[in-house]
C-alpha positions in Angstrom: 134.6 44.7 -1.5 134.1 44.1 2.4 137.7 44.2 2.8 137.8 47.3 1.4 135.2 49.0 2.9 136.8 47.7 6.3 140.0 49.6 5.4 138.2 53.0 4.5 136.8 52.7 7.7 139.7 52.2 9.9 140.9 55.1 7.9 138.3 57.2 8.8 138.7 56.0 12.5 142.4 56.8 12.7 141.9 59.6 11.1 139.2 60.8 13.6 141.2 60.0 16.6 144.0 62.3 14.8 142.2 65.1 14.6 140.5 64.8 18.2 142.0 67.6 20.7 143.7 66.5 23.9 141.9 68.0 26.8 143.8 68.8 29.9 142.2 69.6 32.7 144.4 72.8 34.9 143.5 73.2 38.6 142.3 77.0 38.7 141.9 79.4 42.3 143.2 83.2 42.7 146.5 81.2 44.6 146.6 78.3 42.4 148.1 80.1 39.1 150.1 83.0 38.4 151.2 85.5 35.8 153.8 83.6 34.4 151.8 80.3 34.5 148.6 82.2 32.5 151.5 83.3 30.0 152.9 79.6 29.3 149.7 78.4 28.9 148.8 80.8 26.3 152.4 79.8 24.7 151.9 76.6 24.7 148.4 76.7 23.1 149.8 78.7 20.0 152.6 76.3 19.6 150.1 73.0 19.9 146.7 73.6 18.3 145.8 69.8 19.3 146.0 70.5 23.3 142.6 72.2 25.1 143.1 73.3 28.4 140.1 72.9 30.7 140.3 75.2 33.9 138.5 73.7 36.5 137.9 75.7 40.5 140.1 74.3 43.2 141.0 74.6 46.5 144.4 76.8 47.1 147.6 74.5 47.6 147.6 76.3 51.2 143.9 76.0 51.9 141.9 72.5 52.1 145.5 70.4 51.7 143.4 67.1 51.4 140.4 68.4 48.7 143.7 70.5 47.2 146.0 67.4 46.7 143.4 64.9 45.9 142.3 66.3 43.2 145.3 65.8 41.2 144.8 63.3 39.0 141.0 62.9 40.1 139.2 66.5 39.6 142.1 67.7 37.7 145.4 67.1 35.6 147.7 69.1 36.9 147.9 72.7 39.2 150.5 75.6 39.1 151.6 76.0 42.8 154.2 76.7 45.6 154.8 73.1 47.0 157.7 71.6 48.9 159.4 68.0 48.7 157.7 66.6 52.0 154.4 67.7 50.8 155.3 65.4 46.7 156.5 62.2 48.6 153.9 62.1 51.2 150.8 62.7 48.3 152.7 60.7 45.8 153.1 63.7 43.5 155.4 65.1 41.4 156.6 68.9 39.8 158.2 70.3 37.6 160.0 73.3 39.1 159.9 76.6 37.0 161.7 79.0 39.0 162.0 79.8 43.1 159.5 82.7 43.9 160.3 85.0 47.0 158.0 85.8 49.6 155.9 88.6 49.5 153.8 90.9 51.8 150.4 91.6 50.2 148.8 94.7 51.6 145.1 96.2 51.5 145.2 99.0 49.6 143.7 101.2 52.1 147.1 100.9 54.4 149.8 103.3 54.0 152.5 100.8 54.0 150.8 99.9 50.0 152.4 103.1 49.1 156.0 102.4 50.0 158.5 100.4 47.8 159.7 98.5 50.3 158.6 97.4 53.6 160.9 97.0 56.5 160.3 94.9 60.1 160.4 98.3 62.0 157.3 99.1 59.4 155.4 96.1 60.1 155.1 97.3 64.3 151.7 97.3 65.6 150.6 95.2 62.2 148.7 92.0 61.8 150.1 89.3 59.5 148.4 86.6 58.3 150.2 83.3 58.2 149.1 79.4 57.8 149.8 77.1 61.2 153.1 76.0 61.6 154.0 72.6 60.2 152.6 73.4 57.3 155.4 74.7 54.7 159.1 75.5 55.6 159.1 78.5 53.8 155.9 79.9 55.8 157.4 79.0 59.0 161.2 80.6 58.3 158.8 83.6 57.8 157.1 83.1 61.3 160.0 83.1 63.0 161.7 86.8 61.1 159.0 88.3 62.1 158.6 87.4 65.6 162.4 89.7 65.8 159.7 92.3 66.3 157.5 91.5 69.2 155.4 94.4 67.9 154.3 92.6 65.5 151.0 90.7 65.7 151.0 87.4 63.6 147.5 85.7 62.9 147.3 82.3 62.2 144.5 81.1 59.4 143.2 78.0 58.4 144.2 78.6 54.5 144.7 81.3 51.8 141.8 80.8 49.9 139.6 84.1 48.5 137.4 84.0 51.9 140.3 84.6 53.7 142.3 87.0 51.0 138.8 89.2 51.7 138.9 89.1 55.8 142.7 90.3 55.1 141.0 93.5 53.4 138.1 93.8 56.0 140.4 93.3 58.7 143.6 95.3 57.5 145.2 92.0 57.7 148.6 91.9 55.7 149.2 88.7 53.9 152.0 86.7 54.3 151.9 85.4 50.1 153.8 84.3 46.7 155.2 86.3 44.3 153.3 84.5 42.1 149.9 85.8 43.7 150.2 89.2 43.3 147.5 89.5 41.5 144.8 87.1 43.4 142.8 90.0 44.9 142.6 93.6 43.5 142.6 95.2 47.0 145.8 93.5 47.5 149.2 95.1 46.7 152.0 93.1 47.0 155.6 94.6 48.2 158.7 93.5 48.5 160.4 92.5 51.9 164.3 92.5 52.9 164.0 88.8 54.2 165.6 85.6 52.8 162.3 83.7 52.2 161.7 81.8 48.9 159.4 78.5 48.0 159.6 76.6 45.2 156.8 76.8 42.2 155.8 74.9 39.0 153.7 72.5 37.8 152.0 69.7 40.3 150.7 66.6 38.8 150.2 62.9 40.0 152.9 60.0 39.8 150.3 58.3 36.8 149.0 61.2 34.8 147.2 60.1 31.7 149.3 60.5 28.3 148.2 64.1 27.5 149.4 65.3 30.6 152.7 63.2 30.4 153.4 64.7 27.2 152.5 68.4 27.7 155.3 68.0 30.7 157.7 66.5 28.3 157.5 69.2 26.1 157.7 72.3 29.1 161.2 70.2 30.2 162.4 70.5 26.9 161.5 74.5 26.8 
């Protein structure tokens, strides 16, 4: 009788554990997602009933690097983000690469310029565009350098694109050096196109020893 009683519980257990939903645990800031990131989520949600994805606030990738980076694996399981090799290796990170996003200009919607198709250096004369320091991504700095061809142009220099800044951009009729992927991180922000030959990698940033949810949910976006 014990013995069976002991089985109909370890039946119960497994059958408890089988039917508990994996939580995940998604870094979440207006430049720490994007469109196409909201969209797989969703996807991948409808496709595995048994995953829960817990959106927790973050620092942006280009904003507190430290709090940003450190919190992978710790605050959170993984972030969608630009990132570059250096930055993986030197935070023991890894990604998973979903496509190579071109640089943008984002533009208060107050400037002219938001109404034209596409901007042009000649355009950007007498502007102020907001960039990170140097040293800080590759793709930033190749984009430092276009832009002083035109010594008309003003460059400022800020400390990270978090929302504080993304609203002193507005105040200040700042234009914002950004991702393609954050186009839609402020809503007095209009992002346009540029002729320059600036692109960053983006995709999914977790740690070198993710738990087992997180190892799996990036098994199954590789084989997608």
């Amino acid at each position: 009788m014990k013995l069976v009683e002991a089985y109909n519980q370890s039946i119960d257990r497994a059958q408890t554990v089988s039917n508990q939903k994996q939580v995940i645990k998604i870094g979440a800031g207006p430049l720490a997602t994007g469109v196409k990131t909201n969209n797989l989520w969703i996807e991948i949600g409808k496709k595995h009933p048994e995953l829960t994805f817990d959106f927790i606030s973050c620092a942006c990738a280009l904003g507190d690097y430290n709090e940003f980076l450190s919190g992978i694996g710790e605050v959170f399981d993984l972030v969608s983000s630009v990132y570059n090799d250096p930055v993986l290796k030197k935070y023991h990170l890894q990604a998973l690469k979903l496509n190579e996003t071109p640089l943008k200009l984002s533009i208060t919607v107050t400037n002219s310029l938001s109404r034209k198709d596409q901007i042009t250096l000649n355009d950007l004369s007498d502007q102020t565009v907001a960039l990170p320091e140097k040293g800080k991504f590759d793709c930033f700095d190749k984009a430092r350098a276009f832009l002083e061809q035109n010594p008309k142009i003003h460059t400022k220099t800020v400390p990270g694109f978090d929302m504080n800044i993304l609203n002193k951009c507005v105040s200040n009729n700042w234009i914002l050096c950004s991702a393609e992927d954050w186009q839609t991180a402020h809503p007095l922000l209009k992002s346009k196109s540029f002729n320059w030959n600036c692109n960053t990698q983006f995709g999914i940033i977790y740690n070198d020893k993710s738990n087992a949810a997180t190892k799996n949910l990036i098994k199954t976006l590789k084989k997608n």
